[in-house]
C-alpha positions in Angstrom: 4.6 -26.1 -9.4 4.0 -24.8 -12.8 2.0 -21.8 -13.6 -1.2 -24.0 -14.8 -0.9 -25.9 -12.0 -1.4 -22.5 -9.6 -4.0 -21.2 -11.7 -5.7 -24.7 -10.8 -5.8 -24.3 -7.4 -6.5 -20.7 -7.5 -9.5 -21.2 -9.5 -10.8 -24.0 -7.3 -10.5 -22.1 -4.2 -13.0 -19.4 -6.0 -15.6 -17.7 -4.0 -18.6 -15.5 -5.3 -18.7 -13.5 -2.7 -15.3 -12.5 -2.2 -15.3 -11.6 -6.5 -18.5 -9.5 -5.9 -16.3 -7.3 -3.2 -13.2 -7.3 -5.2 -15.5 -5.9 -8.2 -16.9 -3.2 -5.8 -13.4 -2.2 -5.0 -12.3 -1.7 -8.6 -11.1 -5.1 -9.6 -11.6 -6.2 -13.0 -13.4 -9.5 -14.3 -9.6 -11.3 -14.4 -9.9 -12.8 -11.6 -11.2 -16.0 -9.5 -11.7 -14.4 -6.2 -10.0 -16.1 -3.5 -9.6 -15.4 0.2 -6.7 -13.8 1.0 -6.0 -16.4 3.7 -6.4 -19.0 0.9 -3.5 -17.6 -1.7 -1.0 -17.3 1.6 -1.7 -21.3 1.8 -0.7 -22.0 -1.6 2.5 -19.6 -1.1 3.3 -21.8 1.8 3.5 -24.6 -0.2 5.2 -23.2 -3.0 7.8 -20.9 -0.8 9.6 -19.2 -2.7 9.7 -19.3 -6.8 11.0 -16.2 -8.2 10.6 -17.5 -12.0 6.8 -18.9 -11.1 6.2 -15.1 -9.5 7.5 -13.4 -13.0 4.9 -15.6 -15.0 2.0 -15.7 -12.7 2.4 -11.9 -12.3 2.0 -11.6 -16.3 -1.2 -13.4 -16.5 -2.6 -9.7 -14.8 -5.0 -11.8 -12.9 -5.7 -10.4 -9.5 -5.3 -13.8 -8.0 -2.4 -14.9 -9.9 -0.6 -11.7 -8.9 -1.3 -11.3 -5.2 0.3 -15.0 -5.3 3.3 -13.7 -6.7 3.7 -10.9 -4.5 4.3 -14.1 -2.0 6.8 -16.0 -3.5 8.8 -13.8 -5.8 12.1 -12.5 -4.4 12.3 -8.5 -4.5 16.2 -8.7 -4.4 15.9 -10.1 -8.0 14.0 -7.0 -9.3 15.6 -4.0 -10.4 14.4 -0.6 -9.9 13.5 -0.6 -13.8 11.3 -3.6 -13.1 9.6 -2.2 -10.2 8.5 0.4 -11.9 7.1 -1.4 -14.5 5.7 -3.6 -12.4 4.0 -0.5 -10.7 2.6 0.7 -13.7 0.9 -2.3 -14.6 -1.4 -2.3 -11.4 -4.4 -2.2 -11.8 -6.1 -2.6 -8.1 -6.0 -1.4 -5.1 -5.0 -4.6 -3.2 -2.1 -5.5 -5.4 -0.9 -2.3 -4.6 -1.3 -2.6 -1.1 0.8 -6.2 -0.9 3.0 -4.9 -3.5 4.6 -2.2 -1.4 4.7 -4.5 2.1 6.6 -7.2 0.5 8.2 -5.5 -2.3 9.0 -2.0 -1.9 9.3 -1.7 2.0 12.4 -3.4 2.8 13.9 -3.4 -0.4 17.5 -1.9 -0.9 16.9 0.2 -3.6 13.5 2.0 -2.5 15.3 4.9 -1.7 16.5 5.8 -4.9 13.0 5.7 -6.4 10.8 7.4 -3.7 10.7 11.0 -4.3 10.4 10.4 -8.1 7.5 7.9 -7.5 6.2 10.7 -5.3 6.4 13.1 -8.3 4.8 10.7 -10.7 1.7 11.2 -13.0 0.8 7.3 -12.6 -1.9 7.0 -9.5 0.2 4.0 -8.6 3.9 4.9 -8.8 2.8 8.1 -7.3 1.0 5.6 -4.2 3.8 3.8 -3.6 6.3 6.8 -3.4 4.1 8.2 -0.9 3.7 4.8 0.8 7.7 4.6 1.0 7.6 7.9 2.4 5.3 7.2 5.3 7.3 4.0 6.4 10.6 6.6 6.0 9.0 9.2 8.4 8.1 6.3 11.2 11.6 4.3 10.9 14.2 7.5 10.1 13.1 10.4 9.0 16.8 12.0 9.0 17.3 14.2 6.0 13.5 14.9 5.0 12.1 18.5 6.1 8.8 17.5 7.9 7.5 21.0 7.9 7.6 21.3 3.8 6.3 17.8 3.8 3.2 19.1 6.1 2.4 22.0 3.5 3.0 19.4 0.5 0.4 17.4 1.7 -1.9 20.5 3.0 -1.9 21.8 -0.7 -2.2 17.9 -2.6 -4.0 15.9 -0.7 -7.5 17.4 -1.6 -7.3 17.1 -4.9 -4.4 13.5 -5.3 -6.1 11.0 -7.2 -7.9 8.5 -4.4 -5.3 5.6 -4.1 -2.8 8.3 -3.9 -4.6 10.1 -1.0 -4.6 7.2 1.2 -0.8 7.2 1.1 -0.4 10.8 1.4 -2.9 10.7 4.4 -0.6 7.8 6.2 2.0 10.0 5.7 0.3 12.6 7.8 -0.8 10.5 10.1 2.9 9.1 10.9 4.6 12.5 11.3 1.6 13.5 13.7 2.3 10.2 15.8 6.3 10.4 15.6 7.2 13.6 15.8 5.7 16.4 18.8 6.8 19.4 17.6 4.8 18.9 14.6 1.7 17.2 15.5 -0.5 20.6 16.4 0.3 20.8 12.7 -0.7 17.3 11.5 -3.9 17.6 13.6 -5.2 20.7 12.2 -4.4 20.1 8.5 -6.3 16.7 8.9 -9.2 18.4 10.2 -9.1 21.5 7.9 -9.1 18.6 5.2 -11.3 16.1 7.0 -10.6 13.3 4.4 -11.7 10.3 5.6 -13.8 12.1 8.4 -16.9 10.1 8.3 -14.9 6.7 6.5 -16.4 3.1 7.9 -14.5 1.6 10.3 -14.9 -2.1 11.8 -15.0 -2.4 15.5 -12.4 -2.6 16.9 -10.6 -0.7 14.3 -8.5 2.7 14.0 -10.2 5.4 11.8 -8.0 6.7 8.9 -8.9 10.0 9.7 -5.6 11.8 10.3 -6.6 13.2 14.1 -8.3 10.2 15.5 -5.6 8.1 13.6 -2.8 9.8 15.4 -4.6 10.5 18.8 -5.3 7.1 19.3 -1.3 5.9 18.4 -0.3 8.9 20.5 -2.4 7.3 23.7 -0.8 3.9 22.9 2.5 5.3 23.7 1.6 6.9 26.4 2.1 10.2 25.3 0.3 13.5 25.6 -1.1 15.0 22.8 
């Protein structure tokens, strides 16, 4: 499939409604608006294409891009080119599909999270944070959750908004993972009380740090 040929079907799978809500989340106007379950059936069919990802990704069109977050193979992209990449986002839900098939399994996160973390750009500085939450849940050897905690006590309230969301995760996973300090967790999520009073679907977990972590905590069976 060429690149004109994806944009084709893109575009006719277009939906007002779903442009409207990408709008009110930040998206820009370069977009068609598609279902998200309607861009994983055109990945389907395409598979995977890295050198169709690479040109659909520089048309910067939501659409387009979220595509080739499906088909592109990360093992191909340096760390140079993730960051790049990175710096180019522009919305919240490429970001979010960028570092769960991108950065999360790839083999050279590690070298770039703690500098992502330290980063200026709202979206570098996202994804270092994001790589940092999965880090704490799957093996947190070598990272000193206690200086972590007061990172996050002092930077959260004032991180740029996509950045707090990570940061917040963060908190969330040490608070669920690790006992000794989840009296912690708990207290500098409610000092903070970001996402306190945040909309939640039924059936659906709040991100608020202390509900967040008392609910996982109860899945496991384990006391809080």
């Amino acid at each position: 499939m060429t690149s004109k040929e994806a944009l084709s079907q893109l575009q006719a799978l277009s939906d007002e409604k779903i442009f409207a809500h990408n709008v009110k989340r930040g998206a820009d106007n370069n977009q068609f608006g598609v279902k998200l379950g309607d861009i994983r059936t055109v990945a389907n069919k395409i598979k995977s294409d890295h050198a169709l990802a690479l040109e659909l990704w520089k048309t910067n069109n939501v659409d387009a891009r979220l595509l080739a977050l499906l088909i592109i193979k990360p093992k191909n992209l340096t760390t140079a080119d993730l960051d790049e990449m990175l710096r180019s986002i522009n919305y919240v839900q490429v970001a979010e599909w960028f570092n769960s098939y991108i950065l999360k399994d790839h083999p050279q996160r590690e070298e770039m999270r703690e500098a992502w973390m330290d980063s200026d750009n709202v979206w570098t500085a996202r994804a270092g944070w994001s790589l940092m939450a999965g880090k704490v849940a799957r093996d947190a050897e070598g990272v000193d959750l206690k200086q972590l905690l007061n990172r996050i006590h002092k930077e959260m309230p004032t991180a740029p908004e996509e950045v707090q969301w990570t940061m917040n995760t963060t908190l969330a996973q040490i608070g669920i993972h690790f006992p000794e300090h989840r009296k912690r967790a708990l207290e500098i999520g409610e000092e903070l009380g970001i996402y306190r009073n945040y909309p939640v679907s039924k059936g659906c977990t709040s991100p608020f740090a202390p509900i967040w972590i008392w609910e996982m905590v109860k899945r496991r069976n384990e006391r809080v």
